[in-house]
Gaussian input, Z-matrix of N, CA and C with variables (Angstrom, degrees):
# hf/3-21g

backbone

0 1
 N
 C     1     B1
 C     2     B2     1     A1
 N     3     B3     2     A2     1     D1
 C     4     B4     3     A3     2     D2
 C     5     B5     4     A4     3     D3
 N     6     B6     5     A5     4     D4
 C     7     B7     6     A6     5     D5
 C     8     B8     7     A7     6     D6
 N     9     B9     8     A8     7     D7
 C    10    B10     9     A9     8     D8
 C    11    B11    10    A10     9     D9
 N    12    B12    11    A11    10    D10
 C    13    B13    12    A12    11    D11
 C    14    B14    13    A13    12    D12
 N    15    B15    14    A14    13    D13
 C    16    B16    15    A15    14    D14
 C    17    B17    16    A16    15    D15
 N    18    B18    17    A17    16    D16
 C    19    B19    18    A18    17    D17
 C    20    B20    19    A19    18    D18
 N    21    B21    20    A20    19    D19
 C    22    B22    21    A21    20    D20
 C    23    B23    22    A22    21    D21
 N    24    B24    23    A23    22    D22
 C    25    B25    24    A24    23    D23
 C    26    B26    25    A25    24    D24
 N    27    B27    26    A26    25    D25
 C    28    B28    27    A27    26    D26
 C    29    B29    28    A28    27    D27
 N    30    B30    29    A29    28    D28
 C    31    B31    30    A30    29    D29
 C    32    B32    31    A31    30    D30
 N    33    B33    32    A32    31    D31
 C    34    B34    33    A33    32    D32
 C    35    B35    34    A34    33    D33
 N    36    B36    35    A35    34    D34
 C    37    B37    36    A36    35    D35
 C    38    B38    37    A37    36    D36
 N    39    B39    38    A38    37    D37
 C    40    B40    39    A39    38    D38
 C    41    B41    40    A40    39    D39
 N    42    B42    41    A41    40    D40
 C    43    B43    42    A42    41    D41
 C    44    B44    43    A43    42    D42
 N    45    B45    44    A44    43    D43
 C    46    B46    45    A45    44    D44
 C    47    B47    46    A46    45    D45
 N    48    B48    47    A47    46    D46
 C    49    B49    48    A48    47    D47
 C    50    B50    49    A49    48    D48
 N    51    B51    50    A50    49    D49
 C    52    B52    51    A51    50    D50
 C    53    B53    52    A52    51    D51
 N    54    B54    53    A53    52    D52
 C    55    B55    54    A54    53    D53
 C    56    B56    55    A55    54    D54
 N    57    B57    56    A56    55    D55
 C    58    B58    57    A57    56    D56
 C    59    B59    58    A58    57    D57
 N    60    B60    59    A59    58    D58
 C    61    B61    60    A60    59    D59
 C    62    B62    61    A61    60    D60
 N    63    B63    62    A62    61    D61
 C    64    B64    63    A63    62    D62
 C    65    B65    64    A64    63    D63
 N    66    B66    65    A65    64    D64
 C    67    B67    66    A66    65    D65
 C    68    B68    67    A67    66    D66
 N    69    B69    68    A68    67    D67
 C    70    B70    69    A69    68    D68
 C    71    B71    70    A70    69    D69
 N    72    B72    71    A71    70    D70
 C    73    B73    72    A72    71    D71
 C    74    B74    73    A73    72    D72
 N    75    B75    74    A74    73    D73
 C    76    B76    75    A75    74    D74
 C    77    B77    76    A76    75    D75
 N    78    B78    77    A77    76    D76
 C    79    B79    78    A78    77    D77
 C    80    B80    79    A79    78    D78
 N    81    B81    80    A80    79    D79
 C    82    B82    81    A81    80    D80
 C    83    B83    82    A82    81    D81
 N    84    B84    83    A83    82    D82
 C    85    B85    84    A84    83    D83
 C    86    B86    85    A85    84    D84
 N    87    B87    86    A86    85    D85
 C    88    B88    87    A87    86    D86
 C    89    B89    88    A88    87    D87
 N    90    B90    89    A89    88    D88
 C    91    B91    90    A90    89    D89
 C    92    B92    91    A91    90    D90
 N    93    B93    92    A92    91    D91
 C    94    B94    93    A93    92    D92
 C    95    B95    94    A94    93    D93
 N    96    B96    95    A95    94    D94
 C    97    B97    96    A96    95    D95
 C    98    B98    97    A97    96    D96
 N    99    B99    98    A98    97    D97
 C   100   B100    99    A99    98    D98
 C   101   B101   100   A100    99    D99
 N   102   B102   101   A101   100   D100
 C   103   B103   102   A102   101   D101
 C   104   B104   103   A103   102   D102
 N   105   B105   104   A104   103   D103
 C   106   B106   105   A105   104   D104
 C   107   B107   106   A106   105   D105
 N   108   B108   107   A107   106   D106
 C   109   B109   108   A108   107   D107
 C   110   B110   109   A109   108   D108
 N   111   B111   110   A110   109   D109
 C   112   B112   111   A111   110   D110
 C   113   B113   112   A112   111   D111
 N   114   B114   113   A113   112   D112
 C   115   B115   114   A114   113   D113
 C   116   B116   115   A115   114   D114
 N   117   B117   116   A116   115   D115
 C   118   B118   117   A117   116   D116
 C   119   B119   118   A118   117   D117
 N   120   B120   119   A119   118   D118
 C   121   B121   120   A120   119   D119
 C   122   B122   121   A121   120   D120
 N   123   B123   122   A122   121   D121
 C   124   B124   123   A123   122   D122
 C   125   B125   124   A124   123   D123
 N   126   B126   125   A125   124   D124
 C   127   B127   126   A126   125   D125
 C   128   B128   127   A127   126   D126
 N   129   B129   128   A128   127   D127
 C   130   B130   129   A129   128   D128
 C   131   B131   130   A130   129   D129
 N   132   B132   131   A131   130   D130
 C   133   B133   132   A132   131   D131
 C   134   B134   133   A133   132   D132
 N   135   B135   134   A134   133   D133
 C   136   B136   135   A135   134   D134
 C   137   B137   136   A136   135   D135
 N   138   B138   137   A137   136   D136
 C   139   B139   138   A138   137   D137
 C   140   B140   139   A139   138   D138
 N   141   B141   140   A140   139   D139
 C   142   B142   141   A141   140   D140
 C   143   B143   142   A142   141   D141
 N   144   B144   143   A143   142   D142
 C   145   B145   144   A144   143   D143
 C   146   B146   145   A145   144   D144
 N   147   B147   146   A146   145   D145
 C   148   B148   147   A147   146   D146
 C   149   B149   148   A148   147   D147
 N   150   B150   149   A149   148   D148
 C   151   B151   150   A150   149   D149
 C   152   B152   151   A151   150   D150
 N   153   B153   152   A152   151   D151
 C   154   B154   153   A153   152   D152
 C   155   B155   154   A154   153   D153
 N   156   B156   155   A155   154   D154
 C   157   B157   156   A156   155   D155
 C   158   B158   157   A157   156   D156
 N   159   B159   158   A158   157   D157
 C   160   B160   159   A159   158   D158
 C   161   B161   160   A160   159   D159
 N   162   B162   161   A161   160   D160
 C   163   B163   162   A162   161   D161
 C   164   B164   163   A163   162   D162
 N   165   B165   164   A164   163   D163
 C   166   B166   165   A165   164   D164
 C   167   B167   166   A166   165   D165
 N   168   B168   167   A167   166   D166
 C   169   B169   168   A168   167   D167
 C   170   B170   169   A169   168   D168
 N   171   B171   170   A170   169   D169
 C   172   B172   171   A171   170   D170
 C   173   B173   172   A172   171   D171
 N   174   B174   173   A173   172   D172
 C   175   B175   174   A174   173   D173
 C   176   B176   175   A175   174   D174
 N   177   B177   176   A176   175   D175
 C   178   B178   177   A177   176   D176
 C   179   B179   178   A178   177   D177
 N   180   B180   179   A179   178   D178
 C   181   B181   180   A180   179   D179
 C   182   B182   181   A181   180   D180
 N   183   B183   182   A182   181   D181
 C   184   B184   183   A183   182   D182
 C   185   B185   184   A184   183   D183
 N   186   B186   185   A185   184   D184
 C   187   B187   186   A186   185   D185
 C   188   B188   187   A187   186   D186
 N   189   B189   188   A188   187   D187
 C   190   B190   189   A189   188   D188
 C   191   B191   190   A190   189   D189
 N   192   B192   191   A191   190   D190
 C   193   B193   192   A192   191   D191
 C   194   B194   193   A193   192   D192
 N   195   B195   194   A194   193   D193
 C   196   B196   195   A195   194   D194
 C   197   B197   196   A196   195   D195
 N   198   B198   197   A197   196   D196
 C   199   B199   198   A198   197   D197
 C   200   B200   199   A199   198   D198
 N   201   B201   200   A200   199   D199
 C   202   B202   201   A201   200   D200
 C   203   B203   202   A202   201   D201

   B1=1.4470
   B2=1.5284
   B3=1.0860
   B4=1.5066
   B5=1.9697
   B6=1.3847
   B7=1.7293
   B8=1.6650
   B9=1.2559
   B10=1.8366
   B11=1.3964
   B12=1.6369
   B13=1.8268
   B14=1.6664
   B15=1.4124
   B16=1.7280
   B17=1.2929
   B18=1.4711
   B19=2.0836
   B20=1.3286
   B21=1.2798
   B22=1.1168
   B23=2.1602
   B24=1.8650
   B25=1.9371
   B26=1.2835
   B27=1.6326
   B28=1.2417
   B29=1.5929
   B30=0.9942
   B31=1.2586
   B32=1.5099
   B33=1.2983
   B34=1.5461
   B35=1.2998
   B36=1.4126
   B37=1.2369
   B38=1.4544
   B39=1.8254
   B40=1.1311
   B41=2.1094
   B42=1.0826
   B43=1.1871
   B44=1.1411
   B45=1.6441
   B46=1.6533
   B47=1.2736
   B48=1.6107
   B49=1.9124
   B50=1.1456
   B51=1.0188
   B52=1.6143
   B53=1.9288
   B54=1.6273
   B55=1.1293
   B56=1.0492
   B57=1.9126
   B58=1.3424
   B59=1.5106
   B60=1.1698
   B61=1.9974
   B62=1.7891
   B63=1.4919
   B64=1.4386
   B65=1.6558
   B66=1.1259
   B67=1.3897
   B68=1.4422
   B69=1.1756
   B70=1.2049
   B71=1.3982
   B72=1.5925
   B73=1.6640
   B74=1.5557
   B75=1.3587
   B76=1.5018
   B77=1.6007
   B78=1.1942
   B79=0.9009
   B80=1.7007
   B81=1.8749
   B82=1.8300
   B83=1.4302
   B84=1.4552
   B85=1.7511
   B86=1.8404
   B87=1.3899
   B88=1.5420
   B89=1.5254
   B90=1.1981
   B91=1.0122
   B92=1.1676
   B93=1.3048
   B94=1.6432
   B95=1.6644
   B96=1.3895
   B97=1.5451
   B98=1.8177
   B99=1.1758
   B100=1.6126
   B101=1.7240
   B102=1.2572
   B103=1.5552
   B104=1.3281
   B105=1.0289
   B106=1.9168
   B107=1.6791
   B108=1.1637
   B109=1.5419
   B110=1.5820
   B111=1.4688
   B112=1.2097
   B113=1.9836
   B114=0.9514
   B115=2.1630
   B116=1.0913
   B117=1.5960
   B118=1.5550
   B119=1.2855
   B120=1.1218
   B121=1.4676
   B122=1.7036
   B123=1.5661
   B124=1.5532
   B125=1.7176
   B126=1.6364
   B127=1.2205
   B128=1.1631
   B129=1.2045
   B130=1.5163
   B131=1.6044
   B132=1.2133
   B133=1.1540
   B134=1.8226
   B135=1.5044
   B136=1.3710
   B137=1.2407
   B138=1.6231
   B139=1.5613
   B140=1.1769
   B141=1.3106
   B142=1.7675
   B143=1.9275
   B144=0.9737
   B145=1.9067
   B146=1.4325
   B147=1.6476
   B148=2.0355
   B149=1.3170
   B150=1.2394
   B151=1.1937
   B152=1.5504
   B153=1.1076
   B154=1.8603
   B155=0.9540
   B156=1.4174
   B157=1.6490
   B158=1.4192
   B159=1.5245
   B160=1.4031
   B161=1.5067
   B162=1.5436
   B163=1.6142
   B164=1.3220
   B165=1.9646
   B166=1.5432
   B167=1.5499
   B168=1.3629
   B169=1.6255
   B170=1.4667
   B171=1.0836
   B172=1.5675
   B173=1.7139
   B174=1.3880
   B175=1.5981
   B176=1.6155
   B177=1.6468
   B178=1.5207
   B179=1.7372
   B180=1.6564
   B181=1.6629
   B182=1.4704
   B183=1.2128
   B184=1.4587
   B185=1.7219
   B186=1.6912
   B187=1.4927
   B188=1.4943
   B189=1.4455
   B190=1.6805
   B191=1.6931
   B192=1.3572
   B193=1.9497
   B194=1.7320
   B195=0.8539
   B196=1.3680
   B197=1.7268
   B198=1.5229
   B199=1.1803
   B200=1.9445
   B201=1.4050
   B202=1.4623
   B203=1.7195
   A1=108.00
   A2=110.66
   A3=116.34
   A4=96.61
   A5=95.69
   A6=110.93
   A7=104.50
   A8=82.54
   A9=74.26
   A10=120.97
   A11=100.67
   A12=126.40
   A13=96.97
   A14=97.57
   A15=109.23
   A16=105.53
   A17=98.98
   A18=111.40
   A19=110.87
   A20=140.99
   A21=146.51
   A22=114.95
   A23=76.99
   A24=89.34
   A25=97.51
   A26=147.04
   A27=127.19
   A28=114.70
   A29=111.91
   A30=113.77
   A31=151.24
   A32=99.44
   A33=96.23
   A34=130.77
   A35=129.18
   A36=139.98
   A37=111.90
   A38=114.78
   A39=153.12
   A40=88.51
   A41=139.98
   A42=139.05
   A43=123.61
   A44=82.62
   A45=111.42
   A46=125.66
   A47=96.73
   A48=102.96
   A49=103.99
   A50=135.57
   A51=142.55
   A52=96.45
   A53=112.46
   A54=110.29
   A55=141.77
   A56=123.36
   A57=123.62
   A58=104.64
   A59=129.18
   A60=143.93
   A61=79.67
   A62=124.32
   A63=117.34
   A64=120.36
   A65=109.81
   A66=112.91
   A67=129.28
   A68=111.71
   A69=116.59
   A70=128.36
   A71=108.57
   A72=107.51
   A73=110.77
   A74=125.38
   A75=108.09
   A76=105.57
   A77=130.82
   A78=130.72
   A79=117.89
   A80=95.98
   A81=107.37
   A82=111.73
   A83=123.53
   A84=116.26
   A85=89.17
   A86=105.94
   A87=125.68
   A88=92.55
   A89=153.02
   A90=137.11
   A91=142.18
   A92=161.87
   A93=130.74
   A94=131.29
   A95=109.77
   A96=129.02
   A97=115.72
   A98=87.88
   A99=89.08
   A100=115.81
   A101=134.75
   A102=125.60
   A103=96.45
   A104=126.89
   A105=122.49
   A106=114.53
   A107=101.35
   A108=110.05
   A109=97.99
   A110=125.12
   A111=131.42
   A112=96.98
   A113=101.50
   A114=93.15
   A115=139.15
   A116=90.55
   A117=121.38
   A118=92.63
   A119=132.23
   A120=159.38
   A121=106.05
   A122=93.68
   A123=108.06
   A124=122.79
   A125=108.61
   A126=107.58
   A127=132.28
   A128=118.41
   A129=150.33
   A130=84.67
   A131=142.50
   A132=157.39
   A133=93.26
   A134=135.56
   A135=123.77
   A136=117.25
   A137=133.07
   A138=132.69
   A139=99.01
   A140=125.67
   A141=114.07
   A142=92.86
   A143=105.75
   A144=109.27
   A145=118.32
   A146=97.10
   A147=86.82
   A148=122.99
   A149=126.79
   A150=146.54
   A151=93.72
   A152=133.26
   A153=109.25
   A154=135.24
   A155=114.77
   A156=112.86
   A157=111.16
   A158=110.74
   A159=117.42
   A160=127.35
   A161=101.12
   A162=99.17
   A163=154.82
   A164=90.50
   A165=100.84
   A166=115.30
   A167=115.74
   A168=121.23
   A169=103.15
   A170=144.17
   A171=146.21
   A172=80.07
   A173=131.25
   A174=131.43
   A175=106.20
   A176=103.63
   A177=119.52
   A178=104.14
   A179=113.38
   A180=94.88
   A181=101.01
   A182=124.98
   A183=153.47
   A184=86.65
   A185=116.22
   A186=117.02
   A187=87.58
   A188=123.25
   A189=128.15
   A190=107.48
   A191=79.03
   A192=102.79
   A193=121.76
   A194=135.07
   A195=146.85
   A196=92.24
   A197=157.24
   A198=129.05
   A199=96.05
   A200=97.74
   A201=126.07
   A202=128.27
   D1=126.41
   D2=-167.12
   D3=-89.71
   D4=169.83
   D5=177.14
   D6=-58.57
   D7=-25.48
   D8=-162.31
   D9=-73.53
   D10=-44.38
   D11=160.29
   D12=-24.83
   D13=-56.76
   D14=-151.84
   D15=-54.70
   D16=-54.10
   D17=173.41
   D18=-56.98
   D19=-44.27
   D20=-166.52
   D21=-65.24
   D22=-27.82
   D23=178.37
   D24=-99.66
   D25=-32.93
   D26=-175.60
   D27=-104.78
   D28=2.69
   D29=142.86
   D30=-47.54
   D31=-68.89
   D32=152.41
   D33=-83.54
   D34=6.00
   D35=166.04
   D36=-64.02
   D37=-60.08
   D38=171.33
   D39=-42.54
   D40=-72.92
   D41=165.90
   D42=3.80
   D43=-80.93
   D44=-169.87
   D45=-68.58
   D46=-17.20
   D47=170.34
   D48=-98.45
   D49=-18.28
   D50=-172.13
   D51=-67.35
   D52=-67.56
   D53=167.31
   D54=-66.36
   D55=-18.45
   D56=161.37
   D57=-56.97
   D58=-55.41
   D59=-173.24
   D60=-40.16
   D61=-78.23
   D62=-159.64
   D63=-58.70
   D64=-26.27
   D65=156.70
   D66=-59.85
   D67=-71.98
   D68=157.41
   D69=-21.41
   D70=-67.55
   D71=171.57
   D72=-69.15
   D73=-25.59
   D74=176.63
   D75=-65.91
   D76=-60.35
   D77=-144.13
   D78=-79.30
   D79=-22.42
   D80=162.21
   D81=-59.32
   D82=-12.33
   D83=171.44
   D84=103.42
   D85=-173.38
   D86=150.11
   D87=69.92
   D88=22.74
   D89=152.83
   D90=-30.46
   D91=112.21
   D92=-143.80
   D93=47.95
   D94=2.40
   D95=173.98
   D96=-121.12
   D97=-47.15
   D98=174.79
   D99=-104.27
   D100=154.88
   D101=-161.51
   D102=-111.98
   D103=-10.14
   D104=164.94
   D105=-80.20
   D106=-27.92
   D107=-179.01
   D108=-75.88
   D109=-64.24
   D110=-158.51
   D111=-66.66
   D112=-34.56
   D113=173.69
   D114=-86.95
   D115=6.83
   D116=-176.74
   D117=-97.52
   D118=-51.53
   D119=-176.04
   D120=-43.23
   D121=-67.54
   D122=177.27
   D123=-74.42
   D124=-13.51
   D125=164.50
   D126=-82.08
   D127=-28.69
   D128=-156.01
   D129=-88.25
   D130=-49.98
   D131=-167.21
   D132=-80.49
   D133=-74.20
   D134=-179.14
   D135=-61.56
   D136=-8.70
   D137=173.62
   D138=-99.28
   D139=7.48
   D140=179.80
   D141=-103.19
   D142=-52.52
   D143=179.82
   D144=-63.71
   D145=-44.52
   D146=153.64
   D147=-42.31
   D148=-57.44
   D149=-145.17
   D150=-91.58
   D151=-53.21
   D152=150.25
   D153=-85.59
   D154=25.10
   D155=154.13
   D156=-82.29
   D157=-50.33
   D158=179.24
   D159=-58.11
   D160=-27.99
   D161=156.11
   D162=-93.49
   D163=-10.03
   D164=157.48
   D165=-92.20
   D166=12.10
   D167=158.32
   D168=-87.91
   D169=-28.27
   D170=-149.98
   D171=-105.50
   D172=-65.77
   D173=174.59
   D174=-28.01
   D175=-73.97
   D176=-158.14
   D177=-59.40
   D178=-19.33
   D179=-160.88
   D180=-110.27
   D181=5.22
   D182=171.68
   D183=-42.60
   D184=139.59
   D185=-173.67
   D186=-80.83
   D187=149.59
   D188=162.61
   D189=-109.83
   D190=117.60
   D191=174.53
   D192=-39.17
   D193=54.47
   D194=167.39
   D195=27.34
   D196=121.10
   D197=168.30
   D198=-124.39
   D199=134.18
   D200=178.04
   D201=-90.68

């Protein structure tokens, strides 16, 4: 299994928890009032941009088929 496979599976994993976390804290209230909400907020937000960095690196380093 190459690096790239690897990015390509924790990538969108990395996403999907990134945005469940921002849901979650939006929707518990207290945003900017409570400090579990607001780091939930800001995590959910840095595991969502990980998680497409690592897959438009796994996209971008993908070999491209020479086309004739």
């Amino acid at each position: 299994m190459s690096i790239l496979t690897l990015f390509m599976i924790v990538g969108p994993i990395a996403i999907l928890a990134g945005v469940t976390m921002m849901v979650i804290a939006i929707r518990s209230g207290g945003v900017g009032e409570r400090p579990k909400s607001t780091v939930m907020l800001m995590a959910g937000m840095m595991a969502c941009a990980f998680g497409m960095i690592l897959t438009a690196f796994s996209i971008v380093g993908q070999p491209v088929e020479a086309t004739r």
